[in-house]
N, C-alpha and C positions, 0 to 999 in steps of 0.2 A: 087140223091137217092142212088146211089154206097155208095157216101161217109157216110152217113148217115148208111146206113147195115154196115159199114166197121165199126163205131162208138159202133153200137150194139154190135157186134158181137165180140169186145175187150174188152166192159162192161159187157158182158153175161159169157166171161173167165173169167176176175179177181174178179166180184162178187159170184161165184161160191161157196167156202166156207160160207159169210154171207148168202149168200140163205141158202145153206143146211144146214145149224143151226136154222134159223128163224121162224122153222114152225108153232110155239107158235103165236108167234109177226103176222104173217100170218092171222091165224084162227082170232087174237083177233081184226085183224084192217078191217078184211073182215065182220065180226059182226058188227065191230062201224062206218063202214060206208058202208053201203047196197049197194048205187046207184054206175051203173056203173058208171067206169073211176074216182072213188073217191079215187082208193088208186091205186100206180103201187110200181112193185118191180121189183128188177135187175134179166135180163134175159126176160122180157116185152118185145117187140119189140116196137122201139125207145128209150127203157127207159132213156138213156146219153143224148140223141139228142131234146127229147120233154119234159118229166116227170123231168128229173133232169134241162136240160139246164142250164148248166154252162155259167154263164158272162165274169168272166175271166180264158179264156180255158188254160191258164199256171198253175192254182191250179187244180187239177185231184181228185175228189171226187166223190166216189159210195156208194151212203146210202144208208142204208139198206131197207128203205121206203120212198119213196113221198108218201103226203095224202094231198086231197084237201076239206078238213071241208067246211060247211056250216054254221056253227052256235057255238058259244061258247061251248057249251055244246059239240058237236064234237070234236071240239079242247081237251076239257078237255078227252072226249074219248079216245085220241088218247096218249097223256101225259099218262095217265095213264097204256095202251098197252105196249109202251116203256117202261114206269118204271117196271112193275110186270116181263119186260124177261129182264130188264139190259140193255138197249140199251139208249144212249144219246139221244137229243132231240133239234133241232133247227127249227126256224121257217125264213120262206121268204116271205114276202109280196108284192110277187104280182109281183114287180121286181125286181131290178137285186141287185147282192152283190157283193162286188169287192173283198172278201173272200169265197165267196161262200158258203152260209150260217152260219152264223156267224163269227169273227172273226177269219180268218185263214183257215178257213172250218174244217169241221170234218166228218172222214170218216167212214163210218157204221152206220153211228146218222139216225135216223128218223127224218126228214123232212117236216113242217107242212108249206104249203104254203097257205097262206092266203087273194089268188086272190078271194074268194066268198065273204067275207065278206064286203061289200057294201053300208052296211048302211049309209042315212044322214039323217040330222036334224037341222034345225035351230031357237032355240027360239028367236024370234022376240023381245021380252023384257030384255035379258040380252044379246045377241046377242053372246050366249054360243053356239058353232056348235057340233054335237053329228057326227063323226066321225068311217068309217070303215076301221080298221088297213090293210087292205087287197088295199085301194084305192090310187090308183097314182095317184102324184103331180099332174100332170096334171090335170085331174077330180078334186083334191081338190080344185083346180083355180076357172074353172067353176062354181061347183055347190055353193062353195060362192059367186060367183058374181050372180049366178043366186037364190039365196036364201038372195040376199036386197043391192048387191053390196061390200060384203064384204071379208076380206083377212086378213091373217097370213104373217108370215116368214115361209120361206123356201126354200130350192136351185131352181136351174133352170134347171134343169134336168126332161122332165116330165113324162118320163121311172121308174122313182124312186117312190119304194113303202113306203108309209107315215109310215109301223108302227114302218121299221126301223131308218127309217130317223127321225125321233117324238122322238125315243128316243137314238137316239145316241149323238143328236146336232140340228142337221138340221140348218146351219149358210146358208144365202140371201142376196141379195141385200139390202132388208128390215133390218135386222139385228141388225144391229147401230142405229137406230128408236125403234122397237118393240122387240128385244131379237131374240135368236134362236128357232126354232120350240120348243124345249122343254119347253122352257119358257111360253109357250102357255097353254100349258095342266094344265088345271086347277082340272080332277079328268081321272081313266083310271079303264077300268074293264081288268084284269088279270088274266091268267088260271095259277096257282102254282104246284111245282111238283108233290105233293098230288093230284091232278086231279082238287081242290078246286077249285071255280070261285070267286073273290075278287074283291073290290070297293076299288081303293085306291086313296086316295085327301092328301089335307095338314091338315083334320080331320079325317080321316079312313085309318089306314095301312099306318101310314105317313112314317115309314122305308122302305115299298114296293114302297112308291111310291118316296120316295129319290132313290131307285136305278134304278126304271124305266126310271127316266129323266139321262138317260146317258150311262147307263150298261142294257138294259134290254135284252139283248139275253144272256145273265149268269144267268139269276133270275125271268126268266116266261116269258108266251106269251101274249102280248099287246092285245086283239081282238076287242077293240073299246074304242074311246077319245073322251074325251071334252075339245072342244080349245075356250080362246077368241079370237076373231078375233076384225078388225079393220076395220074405214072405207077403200074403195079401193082409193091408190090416184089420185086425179082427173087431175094432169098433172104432168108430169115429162121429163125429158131431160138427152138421153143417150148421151157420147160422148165416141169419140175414137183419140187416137193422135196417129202415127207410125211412128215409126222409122226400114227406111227399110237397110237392112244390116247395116253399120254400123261398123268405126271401134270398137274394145276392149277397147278403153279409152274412143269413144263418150258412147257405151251405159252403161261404170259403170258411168259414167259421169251421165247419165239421170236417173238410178236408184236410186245415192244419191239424186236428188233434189227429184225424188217422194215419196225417203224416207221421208227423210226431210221434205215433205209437209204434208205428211198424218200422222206425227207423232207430228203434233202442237195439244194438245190440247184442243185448242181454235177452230177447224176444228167442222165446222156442219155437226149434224149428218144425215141429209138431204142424203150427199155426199156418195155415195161409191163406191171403186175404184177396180182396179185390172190389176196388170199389170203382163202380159204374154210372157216369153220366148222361140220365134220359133229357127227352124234351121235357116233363113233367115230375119228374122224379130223382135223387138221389140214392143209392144203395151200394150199401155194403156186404158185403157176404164172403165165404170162405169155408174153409173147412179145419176143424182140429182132429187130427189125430189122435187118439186116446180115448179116455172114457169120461161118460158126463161129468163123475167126481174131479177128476182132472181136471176138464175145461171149464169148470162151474171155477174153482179155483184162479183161471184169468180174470173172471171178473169185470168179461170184456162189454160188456153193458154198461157199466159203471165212465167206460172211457165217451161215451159218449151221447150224454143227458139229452133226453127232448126228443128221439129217434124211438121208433115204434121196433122191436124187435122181435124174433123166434127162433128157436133152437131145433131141429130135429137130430134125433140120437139113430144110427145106423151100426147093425151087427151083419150086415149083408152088402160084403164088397161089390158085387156086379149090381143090387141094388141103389149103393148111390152113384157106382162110375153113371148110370144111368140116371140119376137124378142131374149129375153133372152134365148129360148130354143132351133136357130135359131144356135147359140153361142157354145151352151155346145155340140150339134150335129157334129159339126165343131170340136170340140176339142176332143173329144173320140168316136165318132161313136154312140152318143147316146146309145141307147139299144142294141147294133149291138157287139156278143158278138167274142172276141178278145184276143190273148195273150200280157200281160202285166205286170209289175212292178210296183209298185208307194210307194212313201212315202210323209212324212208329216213332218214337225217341225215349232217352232212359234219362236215369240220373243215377248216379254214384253216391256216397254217404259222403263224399267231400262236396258236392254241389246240388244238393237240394232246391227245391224254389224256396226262395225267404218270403216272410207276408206281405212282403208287398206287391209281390209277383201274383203269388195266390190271389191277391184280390182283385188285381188286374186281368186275370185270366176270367174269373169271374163275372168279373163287369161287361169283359170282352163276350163272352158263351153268352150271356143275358141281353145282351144288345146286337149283337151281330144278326147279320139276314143269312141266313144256315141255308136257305134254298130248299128243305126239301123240314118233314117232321120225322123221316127214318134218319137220323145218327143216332151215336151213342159213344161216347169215350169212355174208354176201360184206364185204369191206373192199377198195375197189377205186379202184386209185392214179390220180388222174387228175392233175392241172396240164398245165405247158407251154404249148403252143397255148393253149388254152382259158384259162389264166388272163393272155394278152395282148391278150385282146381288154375294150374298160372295157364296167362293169355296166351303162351304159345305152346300152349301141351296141345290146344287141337286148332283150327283155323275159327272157331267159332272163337271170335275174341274178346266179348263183352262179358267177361268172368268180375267185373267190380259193379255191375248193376242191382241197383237196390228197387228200384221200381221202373217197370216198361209202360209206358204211354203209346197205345194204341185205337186210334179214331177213326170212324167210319162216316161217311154220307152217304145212303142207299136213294138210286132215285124207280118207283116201280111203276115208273111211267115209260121212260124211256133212256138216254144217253144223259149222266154225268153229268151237272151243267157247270159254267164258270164258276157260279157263286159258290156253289156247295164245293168244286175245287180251292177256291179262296178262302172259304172259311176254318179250312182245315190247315192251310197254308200259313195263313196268321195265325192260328192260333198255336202251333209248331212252333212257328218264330218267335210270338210273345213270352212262351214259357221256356224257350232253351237257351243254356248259359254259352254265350256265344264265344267266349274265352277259353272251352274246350272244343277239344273236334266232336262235330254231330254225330253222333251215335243211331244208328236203326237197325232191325231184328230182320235178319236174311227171309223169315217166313211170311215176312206183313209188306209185301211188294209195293214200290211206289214207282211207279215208268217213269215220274215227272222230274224226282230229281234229280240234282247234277250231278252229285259226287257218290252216287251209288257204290261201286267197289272201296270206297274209302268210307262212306258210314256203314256197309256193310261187314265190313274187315279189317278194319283199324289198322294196328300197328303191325298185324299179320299180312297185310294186304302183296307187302314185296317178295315175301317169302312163297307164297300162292302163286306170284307172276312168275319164279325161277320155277319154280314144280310144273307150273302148264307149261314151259318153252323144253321142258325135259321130258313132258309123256304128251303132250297136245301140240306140238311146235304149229301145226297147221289151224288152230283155234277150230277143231271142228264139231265139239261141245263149246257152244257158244251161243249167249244171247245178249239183249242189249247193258248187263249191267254186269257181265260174267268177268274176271279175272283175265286180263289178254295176256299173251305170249308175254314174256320179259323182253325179248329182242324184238 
């Protein structure tokens, strides 16, 4: 409880100033939402610790308001409070943000978290599920399965709230089968800076809704979706292969062959893989689709001699999404919030790392002073689906990515330190072909780098800036890496 007052009581100083300017925004957000505990502001007791709860406590952000809507029309309330006194506006749903509310976080913005919003729905005849932006992964699991057996893409994390994950990416195991969660959304009601409340499909507000599948925390608040879903599959088999320490030439040694394996074309999209970099360890793992006679048929042992591996066979979908969440718990503390670092970068089937790269990388990860014994670099296979669909059907524009490169440094002492920043930095730079533009995944936030809206959004990036200068002219979904006005 000390630390927790100690918390306060540092947020209660440095927000001091935006309180005492806010007393507009105040008055207007205490009208538009009546019921206690619906709106808090700095100087609150708890407000750092409860009301804001930052996920990742290395990004330090005091807004100027949390506010916990109930209903669309709240939400649009609340947008609108923001905009008439000048204040930014980002929205959390529910869980966590590895930017802390929006990309990069931003600090002073008003804050719309959208843990109330609840809603579900399942028509039975198009098997269209009516979704509340406010609902974590997890519950989204469930309630399809409990509404006729059915499922979507999307990660394994089930602390993560749908509306950001819906529309940033949301890449799964599933993935390579059925697209990224975005792919799913087949129409989304949105609150616009104008306080407006909008329907947007690939018939209604088709520009809003190209930028929601990608960019939607620069360009409105999500507050409920319609997703196809898919039936749930009826058997599947996870496997894991390790390789425990390991000299510097066995494990680039092991990583060209699973390069090499997962970058044949000819590979079912059944399979998806991921292989993960400890201090101590190398591993493989993934999941097939299908049944063990199936996957006994890859043969995927065979690819890779001298690794200790195991298969488990699953006939019960919500038992392995839970094994898969069993996993990401294991690899970041799940919900459990933490100082840290990470980035992102991909590669295409046209620019792979070639061996010599891989060995340098290698040499690099084995020599380098890491700062801290919490990383772990993920390499994680994605195509198929997702690279059928073209880069400007949604603003998510990394449709040719064959594998996403995602690194972490956790430190559970205290603040990020330089090194554990540098090591991730080099080792970004040593593996990416720098003859293409840098590519990073809107959901694995990095405050530090430069070209953020251009590795976020590639060659969509100009087409996103004419959309915000036509429904945000005033940037008031905004944060440090957001999409700005065209003009």
């Amino acid at each position: 409880m000390t630390v927790i007052r100690n918390l306060f009581l540092t947020a209660s100083v440095a927000s001091v100033a935006v309180a005492g300017s806010g007393d507009n925004l105040k008055s207007c957000l205490k009208y538009a939402l009546p019921d206690i505990g619906s709106v808090a502001f700095p100087g609150d007791l708890f407000y750092q610790a409860v009301d804001v709860n930052r996920y990742n406590l290395n990004i330090h952000v005091t807004p100027a308001a949390v506010t916990f809507p109930t209903s669309s029309q709240q939400v649009a309330a609340v947008v609108k409070c923001a905009a008439d006194n000048g204040y930014p506006v980002q929205a959390k749903s529910g869980g966590h943000s590895y930017g802390n509310y929006g990309l990069g976080g931003t600090d002073g913005a008003v804050v719309v978290d959208l843990k109330h919003l609840q809603q579900f729905s399942m028509d039975s005849t198009t098997w269209v599920a009516t979704i509340g932006s406010g609902t974590l992964l997890g519950d989204v699991t469930q309630r399809l399965h409990d509404a006729g057996g059915r499922a979507m893409s999307h990660g394994t994390c089930p602390q993560v709230g749908s509306g950001g994950h819906f529309t940033i990416g949301g890449l799964g195991p599933t993935s390579r089968q059925f697209g990224a969660a975005l792919d799913h959304i087949v129409e989304a009601e949105v609150v616009l800076a104008n306080s407006s409340i909008v329907t947007a499909s690939d018939t209604k507000n088709q520009e809003i809704f190209f930028a929601i599948k990608g960019a939607a925390s620069g360009f409105g608040i999500v507050t409920e979706f319609k997703v196809r879903t898919e039936p749930e599959p009826s058997t599947a088999v996870k496997y894991e292969y390790t390789l425990k320490v390991g000299s510097t030439k066995e494990r680039a040694s092991l990583f060209k062959k699973w390069q090499a394996y997962v970058s044949d074309p000819k590979l079912t999209r059944k399979l998806a893989s991921t292989l993960t970099l400890l201090e101590d360890s190398m591993v493989i793992t993934g999941t097939f689709f299908g049944t063990e006679e199936e996957y006994n048929t890859l043969n995927i042992g065979s690819q890779w001699p001298g690794v200790n591996g195991s298969a488990i066979v699953f006939q019960d979908w919500l038992g392995l999404v839970g094994n898969w969440a069993e996993e990401a718990v294991l690899q970041l503390g799940g919900g459990v919030p933490s100082n840290f670092y990470s980035k992102s970068t991909a590669w295409t089937p046209s620019n792979l790392m070639d061996s010599d790269t891989i060995d340098k990388m290698f040499q690099y990860i084995d020599s380098a002073d890491k700062g801290t014994l919490a990383w772990f670099i993920l390499f994680d296979f994605q195509g198929g689906y997702t690279n059928d669909i073209p880069t400007d059907a949604t603003a998510y524009a990394h449709r040719d990515v064959l594998i996403w490169l995602q690194s972490y440094s956790i430190n559970l002492l205290g603040s990020v330190t330089q090194t554990q920043i540098n090591f991730l930095d080099q080792l970004n730079t040593l593996v990416t072909n720098d003859k293409t533009p840098y590519s990073a995944y809107p959901g694995y936030v990095d405050p530090l780098m430069a070209n953020g809206p251009e590795a976020y959004w590639g060659s969509n990036l100009a087409r996103l800036q004419q959309i915000k200068e036509e429904i945000d002219p005033k940037n008031v979904f905004r944060n440090p890496q957001s999409p700005s006005p065209a003009n």
